[in-house]
C-alpha positions in Angstrom: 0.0 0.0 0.0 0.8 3.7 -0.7 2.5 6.0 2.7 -0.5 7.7 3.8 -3.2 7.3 6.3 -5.8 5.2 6.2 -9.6 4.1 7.6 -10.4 0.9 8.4 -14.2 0.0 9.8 -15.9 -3.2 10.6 -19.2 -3.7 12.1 -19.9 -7.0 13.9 -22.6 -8.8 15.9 -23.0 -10.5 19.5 -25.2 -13.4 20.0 -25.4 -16.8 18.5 -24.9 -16.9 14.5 -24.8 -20.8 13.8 -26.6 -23.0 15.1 -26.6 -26.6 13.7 -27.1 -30.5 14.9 -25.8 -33.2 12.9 -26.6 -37.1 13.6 -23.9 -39.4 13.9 -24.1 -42.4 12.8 -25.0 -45.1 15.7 -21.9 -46.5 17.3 -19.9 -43.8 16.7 -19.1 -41.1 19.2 -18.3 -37.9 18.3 -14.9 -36.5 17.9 -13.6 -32.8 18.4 -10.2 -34.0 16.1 -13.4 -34.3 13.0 -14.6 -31.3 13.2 -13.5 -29.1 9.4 -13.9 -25.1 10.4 -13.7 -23.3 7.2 -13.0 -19.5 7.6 -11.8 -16.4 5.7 -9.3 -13.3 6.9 -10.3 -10.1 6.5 -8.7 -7.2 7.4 -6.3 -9.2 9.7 -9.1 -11.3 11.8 -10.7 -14.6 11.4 -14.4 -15.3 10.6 -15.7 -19.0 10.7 -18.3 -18.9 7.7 -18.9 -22.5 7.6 -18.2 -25.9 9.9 -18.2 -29.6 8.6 -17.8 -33.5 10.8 -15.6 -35.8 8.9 -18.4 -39.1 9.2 -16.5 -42.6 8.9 -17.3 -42.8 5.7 -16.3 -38.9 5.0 -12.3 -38.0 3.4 -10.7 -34.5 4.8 -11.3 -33.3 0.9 -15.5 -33.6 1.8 -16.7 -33.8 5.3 -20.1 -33.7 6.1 -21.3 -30.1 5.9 -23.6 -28.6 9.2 -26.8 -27.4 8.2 -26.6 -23.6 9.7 -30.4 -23.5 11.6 -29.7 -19.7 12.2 -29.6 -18.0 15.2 -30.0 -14.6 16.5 -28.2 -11.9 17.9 -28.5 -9.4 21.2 -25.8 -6.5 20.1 -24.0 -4.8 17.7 -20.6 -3.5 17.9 -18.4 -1.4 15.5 -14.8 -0.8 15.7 -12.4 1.9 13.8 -9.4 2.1 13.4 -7.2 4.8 11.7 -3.6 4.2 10.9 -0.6 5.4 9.2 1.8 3.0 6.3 5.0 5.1 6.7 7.1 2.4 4.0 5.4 1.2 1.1 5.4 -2.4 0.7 
């Protein structure tokens, strides 16, 4: 980026934003290790957009996908930032 200053603003929300069950198969307990969090970077921070359960049958490449049943939120919160690049890259 350019020297200059620069603006930076992200809004985000408190609460409960996924909500999901998923059935196991019987005889098979569940297992944190399974569990595929996808998630994107933006603007330096880490947003989990979607979760997935490797079943037995399931390879890393295609885990079972969690059905997002919604959720809801209690609060908003928006954070600035203003800051200075001083080098260019």
């Amino acid at each position: 980026m350019p020297k200059g200053f620069y603006f930076s603003a992200h809004k985000s929300e408190k609460g409960c934003l996924f909500d999901a069950k998923i059935k196991l198969p019987e005889g098979h307990d569940f297992d944190e290790k399974r569990l595929i969090y996808f998630s994107v970077d933006l603007n330096g921070t880490s947003y989990i957009f979607d979760i997935g359960y490797i079943m037995p049958e399931d390879s890393i490449d295609k885990p079972t996908m969690f059905v997002n049943d919604g959720g809801d939120t209690n609060g908003e919160n928006i954070n600035f930032d203003i800051f200075e690049i001083t080098r260019p890259e």
